[in-house]
C-alpha positions as CSV (number, residue, x, y, z in Angstrom):
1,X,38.1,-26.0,-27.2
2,X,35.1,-25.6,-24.9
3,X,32.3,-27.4,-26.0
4,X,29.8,-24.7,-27.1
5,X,26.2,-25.5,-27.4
6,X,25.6,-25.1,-31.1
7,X,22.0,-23.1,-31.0
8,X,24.8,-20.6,-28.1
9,X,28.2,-20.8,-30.8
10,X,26.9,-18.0,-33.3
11,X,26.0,-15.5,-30.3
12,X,29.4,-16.6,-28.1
13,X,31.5,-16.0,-31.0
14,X,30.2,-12.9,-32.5
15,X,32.6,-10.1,-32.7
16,X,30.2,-7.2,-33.6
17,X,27.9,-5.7,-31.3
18,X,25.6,-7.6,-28.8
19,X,23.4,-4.9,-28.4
20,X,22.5,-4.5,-32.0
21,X,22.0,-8.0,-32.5
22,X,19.7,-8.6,-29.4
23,X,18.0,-5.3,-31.0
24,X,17.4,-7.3,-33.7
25,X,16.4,-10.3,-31.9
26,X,13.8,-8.5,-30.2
27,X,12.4,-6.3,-32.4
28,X,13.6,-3.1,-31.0
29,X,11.7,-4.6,-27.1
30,X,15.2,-4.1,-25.6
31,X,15.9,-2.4,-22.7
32,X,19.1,-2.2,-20.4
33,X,18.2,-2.5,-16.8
34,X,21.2,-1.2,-14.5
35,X,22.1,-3.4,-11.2
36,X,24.8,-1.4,-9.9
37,X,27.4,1.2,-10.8
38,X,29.8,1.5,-8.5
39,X,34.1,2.3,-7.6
40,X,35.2,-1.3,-6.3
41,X,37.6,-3.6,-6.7
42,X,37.7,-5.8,-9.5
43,X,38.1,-9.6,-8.9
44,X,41.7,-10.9,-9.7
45,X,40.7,-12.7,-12.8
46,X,39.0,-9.2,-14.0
47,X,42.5,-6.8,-13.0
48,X,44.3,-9.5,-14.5
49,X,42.7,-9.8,-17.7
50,X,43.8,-5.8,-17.7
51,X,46.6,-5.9,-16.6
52,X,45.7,-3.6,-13.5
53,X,46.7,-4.2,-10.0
54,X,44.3,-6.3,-8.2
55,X,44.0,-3.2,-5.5
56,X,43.6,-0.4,-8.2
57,X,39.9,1.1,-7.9
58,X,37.2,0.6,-11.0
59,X,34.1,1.4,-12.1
60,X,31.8,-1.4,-11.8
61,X,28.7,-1.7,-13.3
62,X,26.7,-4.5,-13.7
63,X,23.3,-4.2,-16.3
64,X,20.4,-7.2,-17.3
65,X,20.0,-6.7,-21.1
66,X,16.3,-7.6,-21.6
67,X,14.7,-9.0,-24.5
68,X,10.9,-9.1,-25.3
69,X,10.9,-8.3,-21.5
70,X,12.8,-11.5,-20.3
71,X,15.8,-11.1,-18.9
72,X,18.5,-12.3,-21.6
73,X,22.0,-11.5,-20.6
74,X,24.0,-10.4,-17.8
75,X,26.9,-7.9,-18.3
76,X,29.5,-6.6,-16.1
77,X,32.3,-4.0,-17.2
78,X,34.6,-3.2,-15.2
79,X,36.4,0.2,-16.2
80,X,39.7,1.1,-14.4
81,X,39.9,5.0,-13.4
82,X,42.4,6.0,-15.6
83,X,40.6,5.1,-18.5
84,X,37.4,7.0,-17.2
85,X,39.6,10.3,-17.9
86,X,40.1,12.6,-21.0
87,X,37.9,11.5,-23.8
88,X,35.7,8.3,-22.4
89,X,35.0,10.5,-19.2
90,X,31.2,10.4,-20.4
91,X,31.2,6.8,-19.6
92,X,30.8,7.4,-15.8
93,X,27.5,7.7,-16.7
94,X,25.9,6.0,-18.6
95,X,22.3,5.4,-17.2
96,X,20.2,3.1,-18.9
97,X,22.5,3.7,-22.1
98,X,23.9,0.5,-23.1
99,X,27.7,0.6,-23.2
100,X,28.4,-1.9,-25.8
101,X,26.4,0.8,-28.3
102,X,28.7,3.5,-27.2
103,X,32.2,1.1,-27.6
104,X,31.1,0.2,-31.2
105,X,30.1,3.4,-32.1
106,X,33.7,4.8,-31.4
107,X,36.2,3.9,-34.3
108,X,39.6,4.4,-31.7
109,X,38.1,1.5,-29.6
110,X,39.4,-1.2,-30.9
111,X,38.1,-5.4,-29.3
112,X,40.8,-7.8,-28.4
113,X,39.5,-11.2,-29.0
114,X,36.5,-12.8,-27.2
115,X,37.2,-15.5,-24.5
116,X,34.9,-18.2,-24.1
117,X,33.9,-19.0,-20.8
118,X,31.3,-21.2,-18.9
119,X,30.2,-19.1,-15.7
120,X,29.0,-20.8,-12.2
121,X,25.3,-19.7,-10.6
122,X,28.1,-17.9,-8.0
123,X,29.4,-15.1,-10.2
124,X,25.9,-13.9,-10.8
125,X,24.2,-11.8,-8.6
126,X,21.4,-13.7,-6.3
127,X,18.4,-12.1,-8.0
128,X,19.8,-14.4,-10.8
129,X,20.8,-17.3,-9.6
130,X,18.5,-20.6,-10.1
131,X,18.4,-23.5,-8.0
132,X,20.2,-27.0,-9.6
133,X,20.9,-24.7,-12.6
134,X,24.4,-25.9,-14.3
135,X,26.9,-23.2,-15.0
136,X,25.7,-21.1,-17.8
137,X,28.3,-19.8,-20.9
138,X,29.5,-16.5,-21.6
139,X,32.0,-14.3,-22.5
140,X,34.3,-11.1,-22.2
141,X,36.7,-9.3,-24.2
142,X,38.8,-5.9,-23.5
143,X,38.6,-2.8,-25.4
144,X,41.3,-0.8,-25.8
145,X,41.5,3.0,-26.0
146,X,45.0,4.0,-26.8
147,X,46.6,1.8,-23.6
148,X,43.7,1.8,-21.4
149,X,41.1,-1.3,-21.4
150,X,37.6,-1.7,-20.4
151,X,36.8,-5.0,-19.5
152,X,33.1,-6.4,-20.5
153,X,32.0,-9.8,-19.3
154,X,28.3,-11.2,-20.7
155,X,26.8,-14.2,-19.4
156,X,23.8,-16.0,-21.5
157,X,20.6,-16.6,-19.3
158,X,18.3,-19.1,-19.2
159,X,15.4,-17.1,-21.0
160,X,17.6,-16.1,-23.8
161,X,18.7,-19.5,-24.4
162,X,14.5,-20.8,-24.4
163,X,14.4,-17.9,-26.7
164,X,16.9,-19.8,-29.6
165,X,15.0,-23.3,-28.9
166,X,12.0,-21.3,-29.6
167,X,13.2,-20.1,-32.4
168,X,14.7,-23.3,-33.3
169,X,11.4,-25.0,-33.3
170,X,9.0,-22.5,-34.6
């Protein structure tokens, strides 16, 4: 077993909603800032984890979820084409929506376990990445819809982590 930070385990481990919770957090000053959307290939670890070919075309989109206006977590989904068809169509786009909102609110989307991860500075996009900052922890877990899997991967930052020692010492 990784060893999780303990003020981190709680929010690694959760299995309901991050959205709601960092709702909560916040007191409703959330927003959802969109990086990119884009059709790309995943990385192999990402068509792996859902059991895609590594060459098969995805929708990528990559969001800040802020909190109190700081910039808490980073999230990437990655959603293969076939599972952008029939019903969960609407998820092309999604604007400023958050997606994990729309996943939870769905009762035939059902989450596979969470994976525990720590994450290097290089998997996160530059306007993120800190000098002499160690790897930061995070997350992902695949949601199924019938056979077909969207992939979401959240990564912890630094002001959302100052946020729980804040918390911790208030």
């Amino acid at each position: 077993m990784l060893s999780v930070p303990f003020q981190l385990r709680h929010w690694l481990q959760d299995r309901g909603s991050l959205t709601r919770s960092l709702q909560k957090k916040s007191g409703g000053e959330f927003s959802v800032t969109v990086l990119k959307q884009r059709w790309a290939r995943p990385r192999l670890d990402e068509a792996r984890a859902l059991n895609i070919p590594p060459h098969q075309f995805a929708l990528i989109r990559e969001v800040i979820l802020h909190g109190n206006n700081q910039p808490w977590v980073y999230a990437r989904s990655v959603l293969p084409q076939h599972t952008l068809n029939g019903h969960l169509r609407f998820l092309r786009k999604l604007g400023n929506k958050p997606l994990g909102a729309l996943l939870f609110s769905n009762p035939s989307i059902k989450r596979e376990p969470v994976v525990l991860q720590r994450v290097a500075q290089s998997r996160l996009p530059a306007s993120l990445q800190q000098a002499e900052q160690p790897p930061l922890w995070g997350r992902y877990s695949i949601f199924r819809y019938g056979k077909n899997g969207i992939l979401v991967s959240e990564v912890f930052l630094p002001a959302f982590i100052q946020s729980l020692t804040t918390t911790l010492t208030e």
